[in-house]
Each structure stands twice: as structure tokens, then as C-alpha cells.
N, C-alpha and C positions, 0 to 999 in steps of 0.2 A: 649862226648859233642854233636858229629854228632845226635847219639840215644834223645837225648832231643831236639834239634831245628829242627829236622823232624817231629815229631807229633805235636809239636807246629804250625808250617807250612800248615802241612794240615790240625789241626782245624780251625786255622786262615782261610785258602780259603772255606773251608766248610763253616763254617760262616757269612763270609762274603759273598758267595752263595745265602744258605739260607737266612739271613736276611735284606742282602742289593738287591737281586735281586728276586730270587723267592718270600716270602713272598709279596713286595709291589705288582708286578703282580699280584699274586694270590688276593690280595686287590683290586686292580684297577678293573681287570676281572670283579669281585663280583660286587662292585660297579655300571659299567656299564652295565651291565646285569639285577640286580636286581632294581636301582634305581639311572638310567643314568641322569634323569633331576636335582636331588640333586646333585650328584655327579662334575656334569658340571656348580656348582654354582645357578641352579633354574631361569637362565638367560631370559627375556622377549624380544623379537625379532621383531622388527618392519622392512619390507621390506627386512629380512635376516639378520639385523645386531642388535646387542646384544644394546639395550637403555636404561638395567638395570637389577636387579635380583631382584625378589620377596623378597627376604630376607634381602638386605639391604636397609636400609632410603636413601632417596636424598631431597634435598633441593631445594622447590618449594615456589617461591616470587609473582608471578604472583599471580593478586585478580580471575582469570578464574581458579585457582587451587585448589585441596586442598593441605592443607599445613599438613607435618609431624609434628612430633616431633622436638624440637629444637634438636639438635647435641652439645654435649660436645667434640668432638673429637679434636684434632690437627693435623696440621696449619692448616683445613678448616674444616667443620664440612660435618657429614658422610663419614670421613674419616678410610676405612675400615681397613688400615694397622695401624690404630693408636685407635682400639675399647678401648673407655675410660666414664666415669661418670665425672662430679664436682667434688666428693667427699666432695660437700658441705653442711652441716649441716644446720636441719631446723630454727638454732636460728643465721646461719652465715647473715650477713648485705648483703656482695656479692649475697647471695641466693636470699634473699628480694629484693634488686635492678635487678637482670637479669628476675625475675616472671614480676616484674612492670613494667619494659622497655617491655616485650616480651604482656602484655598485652594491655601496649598502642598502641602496635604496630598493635596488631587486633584489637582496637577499634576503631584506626586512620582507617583502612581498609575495617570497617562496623561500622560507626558512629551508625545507626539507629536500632544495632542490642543492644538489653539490654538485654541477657541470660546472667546465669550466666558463667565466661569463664572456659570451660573443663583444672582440673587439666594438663591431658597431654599436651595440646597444651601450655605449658608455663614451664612445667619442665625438664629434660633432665635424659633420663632413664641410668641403669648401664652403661652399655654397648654405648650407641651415636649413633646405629645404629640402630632404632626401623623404620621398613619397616613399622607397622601399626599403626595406631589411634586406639582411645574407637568411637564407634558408634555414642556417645554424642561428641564427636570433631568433628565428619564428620558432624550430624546435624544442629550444630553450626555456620557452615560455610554456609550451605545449601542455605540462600538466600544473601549473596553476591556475591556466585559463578553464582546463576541465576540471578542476577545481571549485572555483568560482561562478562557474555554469551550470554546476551537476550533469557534465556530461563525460564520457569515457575519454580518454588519451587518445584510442583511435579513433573518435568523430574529429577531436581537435587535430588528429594528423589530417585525416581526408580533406579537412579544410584548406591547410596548409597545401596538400599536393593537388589542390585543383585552383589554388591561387598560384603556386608557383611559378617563375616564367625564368626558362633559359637563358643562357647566354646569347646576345645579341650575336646574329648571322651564325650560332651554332660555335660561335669562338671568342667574342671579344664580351668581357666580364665574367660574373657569376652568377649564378643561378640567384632570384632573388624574388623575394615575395610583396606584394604590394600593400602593405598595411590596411588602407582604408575598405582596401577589396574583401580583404581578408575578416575585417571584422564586420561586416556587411554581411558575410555569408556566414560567419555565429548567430548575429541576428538572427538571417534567415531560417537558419539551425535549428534557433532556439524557438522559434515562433510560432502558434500552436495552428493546425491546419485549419485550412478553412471549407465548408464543408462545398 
């Protein structure tokens, strides 16, 4: 019996060696070496301290903003520990009322604006945590934001085209602007210099 629970033993502590200690190291190491900004969540840092990650949505009400994606998540939406969709179907009534509600909601907040409104800004993507807008969401907003900042349409475009980012490899997706970037560099915008 000794002869059997001795090797069991030491594959056990091997094992648990390797895969519960070396291997993650040998992961982490990699990691932060080869692609330390991912690895550490892609965090955006204002005066030292983390204000958000490039990667997830946060939810911006302010009309000086742009606004994400709605959030499906729970109980608050861009809720990362809870990445979820509706799961609601395009013929469900619930669908059709949270589109309508989310539309009057930008129309109450740019009365004067009659584009037609960008799918994303009204529907809530798989996942609830979409960090970016379509181009056409950011433009859409373009003159309430300078609006509400007292600034011109084209400061709030140049914003818009030096947030932009391409289609992935030049072909897969859409052009698409990053929210948190975007309103990061209105701040900056709007910030009085310093001498």
C-alpha cells in the first residue's frame, strides 16, 4: 500500500508545482514583459490614479459628454463582473420600448438635432461593456457636446478624428471611437492652459 501512495504523492506535489505555481509565473512573467499594458487591465491614468480602462464602457449622462453604449449588465450597468446582453429578441415589445425610451432620451438632450439616431447609441451590445461607439454615434452627438461646452462643431469634430480608430488589420469591423478617450481629450480641450 506504502508503494502506491508514495508516487501518488509526489505526482500530486509535482503537479501541483507545476501547474498551480510555475506555469501561472511563467504566464504572468510573459505577460508583463511582452504586453504589460493589456495584461494590467489597459488602465487610463489621470494624475497617477487609474479613472478607467480603455476596454470597458462606463456610463456618461452629462450633455458636455459623449455618451457609450447603453449597458445591459447587472445591478448597474458597465458592470464588469456581471458582462451580460438582453438577450432580447428583435420582435420582443421590451426591446421596442427600451430603443424608444433610450431615443427620447437623446432627443430630449438635443432637441434641434434631426439625424437619424446611430443604431448603437440605443441598443446594448453582447457583452454590456462596449468601451467604443461607430463614428456615426460620436458625430451625432458632435453639436450638443459643442453645445454644452461652448465650443465650435469643428473642435468637437477634431476630437472625434484624432480619437478615431480604424478598422482592425485595415478590414475587419468599423471605424469606431473610444468614449472614455474621447471625452478625456474635451477635458483637455476645454482646460485653461497653464503657463
Amino acid at each position: 500500500m506504502v508503494n502506491l501512495i508514495r508516487p501518488t504523492l509526489v505526482l500530486l506535489a509535482l503537479l501541483t508545482f507545476v501547474t498551480g505555481i510555475a506555469y501561472p509565473l511563467l504566464v504572468t512573467a510573459i505577460g508583463q514583459t511582452a504586453m504589460a499594458d493589456q495584461a494590467n487591465g489597459s488602465l487610463v491614468m489621470r494624475d497617477g490614479k487609474p479613472i478607467g480602462s480603455r476596454l470597458l464602457g462606463q456610463t456618461f449622462t452629462s450633455p458636455k459628454y459623449f455618451w457609450g453604449r447603453p449597458s445591459a449588465t447587472s445591478p448597474m450597468p458597465n458592470n464588469a463582473a456581471s458582462s451580460s446582453g438582453a438577450n432580447l429578441g428583435p420582435t420582443n415589445p421590451a426591446l421596442k420600448d427600451a430603443v424608444a425610451g433610450r431615443i427620447e432620451v437623446l432627443q430630449k438632450a438635443d432637441p434641434s438635432n434631426q439625424q437619424a439616431v446611430p443604431i448603437d447609441l440605443v441598443t446594448t451590445s453582447a457583452s454590456g461593456l462596449d468601451p467604443d461607439i461607430s463614428e456615426a454615434a460620436a458625430r451625432y452627438q458632435n453639436n450638443r457636446i459643442a453645445a454644452a461646452r461652448s465650443l465650435t462643431a469643428a473642435q468637437v469634430a477634431a476630437v472625434i478624428d484624432a480619437n478615431r480608430e480604424g478598422a482592425l488589420f485595415g478590414f475587419l469591423g468599423e471605424p469606431r471611437v473610444n468614449v472614455l478617450r474621447a471625452n478625456l481629450a474635451l477635458d483637455a480641450l476645454a482646460a485653461p492652459a497653464t503657463p
